[in-house]
Each structure stands twice: as structure tokens, then as C-alpha cells.
N, CA, C and O atoms as a GROMACS GRO file, in nm:
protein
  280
    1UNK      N    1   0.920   2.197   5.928
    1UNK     CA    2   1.027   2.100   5.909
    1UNK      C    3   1.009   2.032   5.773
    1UNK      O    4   0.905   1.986   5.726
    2UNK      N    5   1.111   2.035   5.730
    2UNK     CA    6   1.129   1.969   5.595
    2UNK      C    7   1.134   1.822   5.602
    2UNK      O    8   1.214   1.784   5.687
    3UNK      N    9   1.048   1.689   5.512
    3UNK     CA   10   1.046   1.575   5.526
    3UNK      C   11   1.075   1.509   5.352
    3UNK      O   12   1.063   1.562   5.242
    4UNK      N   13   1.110   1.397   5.389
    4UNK     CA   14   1.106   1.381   5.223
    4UNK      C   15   0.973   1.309   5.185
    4UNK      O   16   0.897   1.264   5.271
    5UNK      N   17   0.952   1.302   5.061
    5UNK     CA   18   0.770   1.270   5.065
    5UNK      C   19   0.817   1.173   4.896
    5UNK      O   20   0.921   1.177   4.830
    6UNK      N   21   0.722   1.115   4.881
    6UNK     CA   22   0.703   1.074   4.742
    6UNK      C   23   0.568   1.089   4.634
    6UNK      O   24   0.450   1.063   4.653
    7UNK      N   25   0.645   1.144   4.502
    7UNK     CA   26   0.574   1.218   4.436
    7UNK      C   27   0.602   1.109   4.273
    7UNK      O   28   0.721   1.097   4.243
    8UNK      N   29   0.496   1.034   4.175
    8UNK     CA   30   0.514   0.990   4.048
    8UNK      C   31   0.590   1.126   3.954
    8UNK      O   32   0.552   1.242   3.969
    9UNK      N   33   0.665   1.099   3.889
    9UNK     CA   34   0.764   1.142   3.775
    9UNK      C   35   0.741   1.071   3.627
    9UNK      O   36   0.819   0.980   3.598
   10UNK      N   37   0.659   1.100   3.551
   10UNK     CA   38   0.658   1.055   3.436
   10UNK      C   39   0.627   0.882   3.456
   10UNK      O   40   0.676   0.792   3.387
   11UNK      N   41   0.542   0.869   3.557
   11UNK     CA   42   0.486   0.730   3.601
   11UNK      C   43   0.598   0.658   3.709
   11UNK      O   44   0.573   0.542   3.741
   12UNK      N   45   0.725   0.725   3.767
   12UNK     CA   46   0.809   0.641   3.831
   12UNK      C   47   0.805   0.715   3.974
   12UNK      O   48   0.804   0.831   4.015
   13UNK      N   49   0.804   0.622   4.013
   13UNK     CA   50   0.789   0.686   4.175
   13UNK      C   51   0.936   0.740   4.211
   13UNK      O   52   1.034   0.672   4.179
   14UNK      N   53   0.953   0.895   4.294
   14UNK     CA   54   1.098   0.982   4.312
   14UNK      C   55   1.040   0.977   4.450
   14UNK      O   56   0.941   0.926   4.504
   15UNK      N   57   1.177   1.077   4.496
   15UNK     CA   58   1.172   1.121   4.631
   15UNK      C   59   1.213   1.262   4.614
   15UNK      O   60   1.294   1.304   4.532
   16UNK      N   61   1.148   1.331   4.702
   16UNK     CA   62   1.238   1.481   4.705
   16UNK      C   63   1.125   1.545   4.880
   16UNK      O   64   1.023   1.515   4.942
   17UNK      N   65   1.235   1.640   4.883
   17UNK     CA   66   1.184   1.733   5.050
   17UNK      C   67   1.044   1.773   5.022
   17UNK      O   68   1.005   1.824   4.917
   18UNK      N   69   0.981   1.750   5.111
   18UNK     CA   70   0.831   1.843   5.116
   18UNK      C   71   0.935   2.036   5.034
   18UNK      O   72   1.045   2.090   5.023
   19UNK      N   73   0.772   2.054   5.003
   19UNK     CA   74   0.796   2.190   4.949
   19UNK      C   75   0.901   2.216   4.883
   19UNK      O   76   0.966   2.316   4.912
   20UNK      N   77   0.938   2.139   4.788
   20UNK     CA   78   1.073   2.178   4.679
   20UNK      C   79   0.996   2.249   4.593
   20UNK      O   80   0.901   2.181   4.555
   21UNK      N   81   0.998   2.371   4.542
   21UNK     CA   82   1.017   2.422   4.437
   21UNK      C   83   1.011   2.362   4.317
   21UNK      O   84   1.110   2.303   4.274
   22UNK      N   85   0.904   2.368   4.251
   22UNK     CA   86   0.888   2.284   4.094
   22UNK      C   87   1.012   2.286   4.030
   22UNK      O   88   1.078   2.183   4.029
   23UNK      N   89   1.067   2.417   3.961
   23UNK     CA   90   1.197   2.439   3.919
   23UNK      C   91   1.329   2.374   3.976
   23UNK      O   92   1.419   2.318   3.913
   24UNK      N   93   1.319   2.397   4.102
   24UNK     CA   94   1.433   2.311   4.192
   24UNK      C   95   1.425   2.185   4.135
   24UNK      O   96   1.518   2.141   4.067
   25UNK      N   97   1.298   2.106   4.162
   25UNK     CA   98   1.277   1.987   4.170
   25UNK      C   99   1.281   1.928   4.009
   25UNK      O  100   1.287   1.807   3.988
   26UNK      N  101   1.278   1.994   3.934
   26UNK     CA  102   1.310   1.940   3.752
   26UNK      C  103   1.487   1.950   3.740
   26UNK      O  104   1.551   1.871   3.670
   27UNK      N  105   1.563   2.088   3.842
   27UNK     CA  106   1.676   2.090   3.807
   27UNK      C  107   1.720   1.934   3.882
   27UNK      O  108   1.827   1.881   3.852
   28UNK      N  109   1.650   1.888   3.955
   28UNK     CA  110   1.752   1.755   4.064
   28UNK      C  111   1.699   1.662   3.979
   28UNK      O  112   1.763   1.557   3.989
   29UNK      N  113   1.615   1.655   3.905
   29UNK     CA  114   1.585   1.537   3.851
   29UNK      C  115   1.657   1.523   3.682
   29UNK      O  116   1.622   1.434   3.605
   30UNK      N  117   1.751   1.618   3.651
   30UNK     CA  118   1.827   1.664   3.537
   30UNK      C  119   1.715   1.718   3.386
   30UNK      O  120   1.743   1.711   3.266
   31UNK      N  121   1.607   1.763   3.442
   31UNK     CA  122   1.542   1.817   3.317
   31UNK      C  123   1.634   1.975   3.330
   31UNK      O  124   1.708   2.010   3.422
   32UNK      N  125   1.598   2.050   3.203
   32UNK     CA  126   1.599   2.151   3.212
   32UNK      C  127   1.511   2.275   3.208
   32UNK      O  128   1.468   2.302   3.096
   33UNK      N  129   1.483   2.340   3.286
   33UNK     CA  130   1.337   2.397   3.308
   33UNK      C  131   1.276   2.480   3.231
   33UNK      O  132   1.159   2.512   3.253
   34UNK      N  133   1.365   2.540   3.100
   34UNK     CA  134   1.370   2.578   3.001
   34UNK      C  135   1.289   2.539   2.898
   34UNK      O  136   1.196   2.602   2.848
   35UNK      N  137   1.353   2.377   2.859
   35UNK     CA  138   1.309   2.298   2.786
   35UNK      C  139   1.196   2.227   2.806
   35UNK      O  140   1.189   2.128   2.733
   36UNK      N  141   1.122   2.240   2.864
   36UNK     CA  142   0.985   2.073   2.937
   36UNK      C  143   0.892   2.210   2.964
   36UNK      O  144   0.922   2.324   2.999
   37UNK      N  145   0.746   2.138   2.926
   37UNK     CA  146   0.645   2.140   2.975
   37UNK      C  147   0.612   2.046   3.055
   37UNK      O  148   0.641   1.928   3.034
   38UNK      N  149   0.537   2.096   3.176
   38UNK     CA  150   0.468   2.011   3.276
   38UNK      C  151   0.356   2.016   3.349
   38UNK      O  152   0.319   2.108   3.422
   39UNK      N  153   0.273   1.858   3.313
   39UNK     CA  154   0.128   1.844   3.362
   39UNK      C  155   0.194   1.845   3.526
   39UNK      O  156   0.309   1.830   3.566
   40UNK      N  157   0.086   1.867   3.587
   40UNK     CA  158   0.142   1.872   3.773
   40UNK      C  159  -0.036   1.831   3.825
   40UNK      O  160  -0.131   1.905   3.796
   41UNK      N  161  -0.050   1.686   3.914
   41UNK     CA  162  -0.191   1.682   3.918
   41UNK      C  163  -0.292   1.657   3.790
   41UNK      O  164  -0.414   1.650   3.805
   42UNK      N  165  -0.238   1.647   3.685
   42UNK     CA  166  -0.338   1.618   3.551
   42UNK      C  167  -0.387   1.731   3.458
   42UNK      O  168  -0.480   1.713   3.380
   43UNK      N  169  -0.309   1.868   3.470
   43UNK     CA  170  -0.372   1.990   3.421
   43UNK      C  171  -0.189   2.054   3.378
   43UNK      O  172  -0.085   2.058   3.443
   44UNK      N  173  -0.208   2.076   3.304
   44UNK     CA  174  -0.114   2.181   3.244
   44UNK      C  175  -0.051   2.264   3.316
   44UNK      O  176  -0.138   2.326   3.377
   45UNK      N  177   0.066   2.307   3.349
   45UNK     CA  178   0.079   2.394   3.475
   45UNK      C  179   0.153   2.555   3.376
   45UNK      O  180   0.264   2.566   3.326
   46UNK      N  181   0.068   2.632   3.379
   46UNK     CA  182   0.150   2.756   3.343
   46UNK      C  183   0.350   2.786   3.362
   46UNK      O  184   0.418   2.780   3.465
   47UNK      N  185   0.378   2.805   3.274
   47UNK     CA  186   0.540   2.893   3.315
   47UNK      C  187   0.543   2.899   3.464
   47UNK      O  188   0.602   2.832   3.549
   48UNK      N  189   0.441   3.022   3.470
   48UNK     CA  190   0.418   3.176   3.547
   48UNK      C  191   0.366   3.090   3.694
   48UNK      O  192   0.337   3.143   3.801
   49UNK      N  193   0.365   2.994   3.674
   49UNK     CA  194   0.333   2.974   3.822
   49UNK      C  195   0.391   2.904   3.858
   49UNK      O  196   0.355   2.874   3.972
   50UNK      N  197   0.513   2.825   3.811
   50UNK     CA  198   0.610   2.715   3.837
   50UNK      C  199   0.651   2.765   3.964
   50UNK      O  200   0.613   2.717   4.071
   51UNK      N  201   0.712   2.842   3.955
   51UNK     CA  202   0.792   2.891   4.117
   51UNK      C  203   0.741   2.948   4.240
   51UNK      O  204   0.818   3.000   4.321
   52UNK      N  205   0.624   2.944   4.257
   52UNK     CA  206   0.498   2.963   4.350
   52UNK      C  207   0.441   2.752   4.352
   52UNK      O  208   0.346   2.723   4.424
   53UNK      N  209   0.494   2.661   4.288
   53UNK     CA  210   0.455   2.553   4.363
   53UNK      C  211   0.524   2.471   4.383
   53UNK      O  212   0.616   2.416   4.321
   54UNK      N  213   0.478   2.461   4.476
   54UNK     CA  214   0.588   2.401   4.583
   54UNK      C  215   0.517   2.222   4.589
   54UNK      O  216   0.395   2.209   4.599
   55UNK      N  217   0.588   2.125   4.583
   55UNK     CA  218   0.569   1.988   4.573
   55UNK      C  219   0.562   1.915   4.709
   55UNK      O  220   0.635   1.911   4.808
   56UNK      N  221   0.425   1.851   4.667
   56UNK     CA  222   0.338   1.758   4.801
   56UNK      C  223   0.371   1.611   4.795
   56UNK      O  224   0.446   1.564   4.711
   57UNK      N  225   0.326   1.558   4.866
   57UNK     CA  226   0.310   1.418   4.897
   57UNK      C  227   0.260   1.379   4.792
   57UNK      O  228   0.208   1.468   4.724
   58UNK      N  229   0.256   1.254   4.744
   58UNK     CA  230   0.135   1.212   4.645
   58UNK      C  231   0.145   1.253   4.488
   58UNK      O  232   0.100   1.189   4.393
   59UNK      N  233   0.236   1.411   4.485
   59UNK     CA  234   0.190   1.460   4.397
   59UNK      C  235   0.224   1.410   4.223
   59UNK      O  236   0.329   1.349   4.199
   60UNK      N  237   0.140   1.437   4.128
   60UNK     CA  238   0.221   1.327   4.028
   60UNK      C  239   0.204   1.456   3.898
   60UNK      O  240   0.106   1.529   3.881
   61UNK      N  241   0.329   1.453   3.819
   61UNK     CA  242   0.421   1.515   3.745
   61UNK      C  243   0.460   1.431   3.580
   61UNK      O  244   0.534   1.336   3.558
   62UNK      N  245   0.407   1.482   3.522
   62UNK     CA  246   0.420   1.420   3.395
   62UNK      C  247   0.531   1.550   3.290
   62UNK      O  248   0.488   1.655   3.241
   63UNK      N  249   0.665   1.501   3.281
   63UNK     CA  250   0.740   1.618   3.225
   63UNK      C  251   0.740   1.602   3.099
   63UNK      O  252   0.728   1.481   3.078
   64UNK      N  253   0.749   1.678   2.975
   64UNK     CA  254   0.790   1.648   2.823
   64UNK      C  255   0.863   1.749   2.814
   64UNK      O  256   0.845   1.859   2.866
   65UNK      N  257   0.976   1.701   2.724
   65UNK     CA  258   1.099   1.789   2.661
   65UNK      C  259   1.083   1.835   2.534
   65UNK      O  260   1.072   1.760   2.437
   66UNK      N  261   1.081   1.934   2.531
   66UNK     CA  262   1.044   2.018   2.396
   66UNK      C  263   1.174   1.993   2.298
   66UNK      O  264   1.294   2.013   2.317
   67UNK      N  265   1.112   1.949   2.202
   67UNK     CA  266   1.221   1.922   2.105
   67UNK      C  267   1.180   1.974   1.929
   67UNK      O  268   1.106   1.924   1.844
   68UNK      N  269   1.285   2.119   1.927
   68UNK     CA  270   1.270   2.135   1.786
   68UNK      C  271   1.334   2.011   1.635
   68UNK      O  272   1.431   1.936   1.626
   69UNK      N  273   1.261   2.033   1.575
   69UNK     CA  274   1.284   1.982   1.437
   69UNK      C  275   1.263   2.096   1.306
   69UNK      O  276   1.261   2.219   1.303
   70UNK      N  277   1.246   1.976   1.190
   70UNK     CA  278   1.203   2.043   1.085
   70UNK      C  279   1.166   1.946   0.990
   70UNK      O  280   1.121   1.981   0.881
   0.00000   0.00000   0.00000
């Protein structure tokens, strides 16, 4: 059963369903999953494993938006 849980966002406390999908869970929060790197837990989280984790209680998420210049 799906519950909603709370997880820190760039230091602000969100809400979203047990087990959302990292990707899911950047598209509801209006990042684009494209654009952002994201710490998950305090460690860097690969591309390649974004969609294999699935979001806990507790869990805390630090997003940055990649932004070209020159």
C-alpha cells in the first residue's frame, strides 16, 4: 500500500507516496530530470540509477539545475 511519507527537498520539507520514482518525483516537484543533478542521502546519485530508486521516509534530496553559460 502506497502512503504519503515526508522527504527534505533542497532543505524544505515535501510530501510525496512511499516509493515514487526519483524521476517521477523531480517531474511533480517541476525540475526537469534532464537538467539537475542530485545528491539523494548525502552522496551523488548516478543518472543510471535514478529509476531503480524509489523514495523513503526521511529521505533528503538536494537538487541543482545545470545551467550553461559562457
Amino acid at each position: 500500500m502506497m502512503n504519503q511519507i515526508t522527504l527534505q527537498v533542497n532543505g524544505e520539507t515535501r510530501s510525496c507516496l512511499s516509493q515514487t520514482p526519483l524521476p517521477e518525483l523531480l517531474q511533480q516537484l517541476g525540475f526537469n530530470p534532464r537538467l539537475v543533478a542530485v545528491e539523494y542521502n548525502g552522496e551523488i546519485l548516478h543518472r543510471q540509477f535514478w529509476t531503480e530508486t524509489k523514495i523513503e521516509n526521511g529521505d533528503r534530496l538536494e537538487v541543482v539545475t545545470i545551467v550553461g553559460g559562457g
